[in-house]
C-alpha positions as CSV (number, residue, x, y, z in Angstrom):
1,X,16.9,44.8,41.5
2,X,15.9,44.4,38.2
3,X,13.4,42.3,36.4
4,X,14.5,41.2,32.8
5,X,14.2,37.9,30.9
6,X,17.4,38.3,28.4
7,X,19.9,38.7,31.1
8,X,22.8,39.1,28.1
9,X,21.3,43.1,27.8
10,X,22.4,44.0,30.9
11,X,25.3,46.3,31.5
12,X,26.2,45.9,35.0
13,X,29.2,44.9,37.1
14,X,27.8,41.7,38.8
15,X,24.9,39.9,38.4
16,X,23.2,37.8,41.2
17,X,21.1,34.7,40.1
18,X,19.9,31.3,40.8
19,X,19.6,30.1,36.8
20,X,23.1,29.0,35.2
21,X,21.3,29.7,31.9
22,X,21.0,33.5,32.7
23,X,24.9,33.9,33.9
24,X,26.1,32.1,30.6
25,X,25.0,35.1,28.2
26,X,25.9,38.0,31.1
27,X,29.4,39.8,29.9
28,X,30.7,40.7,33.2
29,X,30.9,39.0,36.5
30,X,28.1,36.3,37.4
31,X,27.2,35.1,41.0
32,X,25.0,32.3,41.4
33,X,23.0,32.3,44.2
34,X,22.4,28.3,45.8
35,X,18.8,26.9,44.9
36,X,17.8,23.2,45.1
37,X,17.9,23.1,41.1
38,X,21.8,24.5,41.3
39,X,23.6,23.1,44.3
40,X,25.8,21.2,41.5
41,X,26.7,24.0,39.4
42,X,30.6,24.6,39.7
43,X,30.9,27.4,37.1
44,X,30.7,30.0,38.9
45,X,31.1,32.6,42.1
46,X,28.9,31.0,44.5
47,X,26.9,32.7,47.4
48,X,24.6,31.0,50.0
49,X,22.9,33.2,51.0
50,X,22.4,37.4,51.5
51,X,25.2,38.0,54.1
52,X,27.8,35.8,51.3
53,X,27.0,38.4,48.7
54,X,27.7,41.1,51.1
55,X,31.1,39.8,52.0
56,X,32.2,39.4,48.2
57,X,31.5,43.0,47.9
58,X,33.2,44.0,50.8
């Protein structure tokens, strides 16, 4: 888990959020996890909840 507020200087694989604002500027592959303020976001991997973002890694 990490804590950062410019999401586009991270080097990771994946990264897991519920802000489409903070998976635009991220270079690899975003998840966005469901929140009240994203249910109609359609740009990206979606996960539910916890047991979603195991199975995509799986």
């Amino acid at each position: 888990m990490l804590f950062c507020g410019d999401k586009s200087i991270i080097q990771a694989d994946y990264l897991i959020d519920d802000h489409p604002k903070n998976l635009l500027t991220f270079s690899s592959e975003p998840i966005i996890f469901t929140s009240p303020h994203n249910v109609d976001e359609t740009r990206f991997l979606r996960a539910n909840n916890w047991k979603e973002v195991g199975d995509i890694f799986l």
